[in-house]
N, C-alpha and C positions, 0 to 999 in steps of 0.2 A: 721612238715616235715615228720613225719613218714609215714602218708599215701601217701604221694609223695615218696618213698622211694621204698615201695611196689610195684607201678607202674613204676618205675624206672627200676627197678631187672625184674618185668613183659616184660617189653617191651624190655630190655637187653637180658633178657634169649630166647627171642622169634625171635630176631632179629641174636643172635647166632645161635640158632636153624636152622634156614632158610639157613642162609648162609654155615653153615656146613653140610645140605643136597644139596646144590648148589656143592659144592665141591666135596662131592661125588658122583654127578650126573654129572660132569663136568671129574671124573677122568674114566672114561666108564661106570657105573653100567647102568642100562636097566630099564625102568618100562614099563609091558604087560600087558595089559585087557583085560578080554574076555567081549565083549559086549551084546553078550547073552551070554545063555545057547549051549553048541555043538560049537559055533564061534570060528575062529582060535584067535588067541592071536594081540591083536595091540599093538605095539609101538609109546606109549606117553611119552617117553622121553624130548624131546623134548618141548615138551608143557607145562610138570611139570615145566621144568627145570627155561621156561620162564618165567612162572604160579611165582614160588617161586623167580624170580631173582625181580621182579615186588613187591611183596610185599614185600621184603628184603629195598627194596630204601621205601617203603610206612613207615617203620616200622624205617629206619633210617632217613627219613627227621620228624616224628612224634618225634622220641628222641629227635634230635636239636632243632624243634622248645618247646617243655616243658619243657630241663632240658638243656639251653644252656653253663651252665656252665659246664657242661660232655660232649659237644657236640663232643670233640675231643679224646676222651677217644677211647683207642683202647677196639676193641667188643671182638677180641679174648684172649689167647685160645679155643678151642673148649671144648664142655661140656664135651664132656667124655677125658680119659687119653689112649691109648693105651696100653695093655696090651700082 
């Protein structure tokens, strides 16, 4: 079970991850790219946000179906603690 354990914590940490930049992206923060060089700045918000809410669900139906006895495990708290 070890090495399933490993992948467990992987796919946990990964799926926190997501979701707590979801949140953050969800509570106004902004992401801008310059698509060239000199280009004004674009707002891809939006598209992250979706981008990341998409593979959060990929990353939680993959948990349930290989560890279904955790399946209901809550994911949070988030990684970091506020300081």
């Amino acid at each position: 079970m070890a090495g399933h354990d490993d992948r467990y914590i992987e796919i946990t940490t990964r799926l926190r991850s997501v979701r707590s930049f979801c949140d953050f992206l969800s509570q106004g923060a902004t992401v801008c790219v310059g698509l060239s060089d000199g280009a004004p700045y674009k707002d891809v918000t939006a598209v992250l946000l979706e981008r990341n809410r998409r593979e959060a669900e990929v990353l939680d139906r993959m948990r349930r179906r290989l560890y279904p006895e955790f399946a209901d495990e809550e994911v949070m708290p988030p990684l970091y603690s506020r300081h």
